[in-house]
C-alpha positions, 0 to 999 in steps of 0.5 A: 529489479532484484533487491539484495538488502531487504531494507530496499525492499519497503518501497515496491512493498508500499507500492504493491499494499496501496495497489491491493488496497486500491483495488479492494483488499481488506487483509494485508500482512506487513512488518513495517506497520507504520509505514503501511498503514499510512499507505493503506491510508492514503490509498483508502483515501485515493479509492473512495474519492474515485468512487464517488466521482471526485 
């Protein structure tokens, strides 16, 4: 669903950075830093505890 006011656009953002995160990625480029690294954070957090079987 297209997002005329870029201010909508930071969810789907967050979303797509956890999934990257999630699945290995080590580099992102983001505006909103605050707001992405704590999704970077807890998606960190969600990897290594599936990793170790939690």
């Amino acid at each position: 669903m297209p997002q005329d006011n870029p201010d909508d656009w930071l969810p789907g953002s967050l979303v797509a950075t956890a999934v990257a995160v999630f699945n290995g990625t080590n580099l992102l480029r983001t505006h909103d830093v605050g707001a992405t690294l704590q999704a970077v954070r807890v998606a960190s957090a969600i990897r290594s505890a599936v990793n170790a079987g939690i």
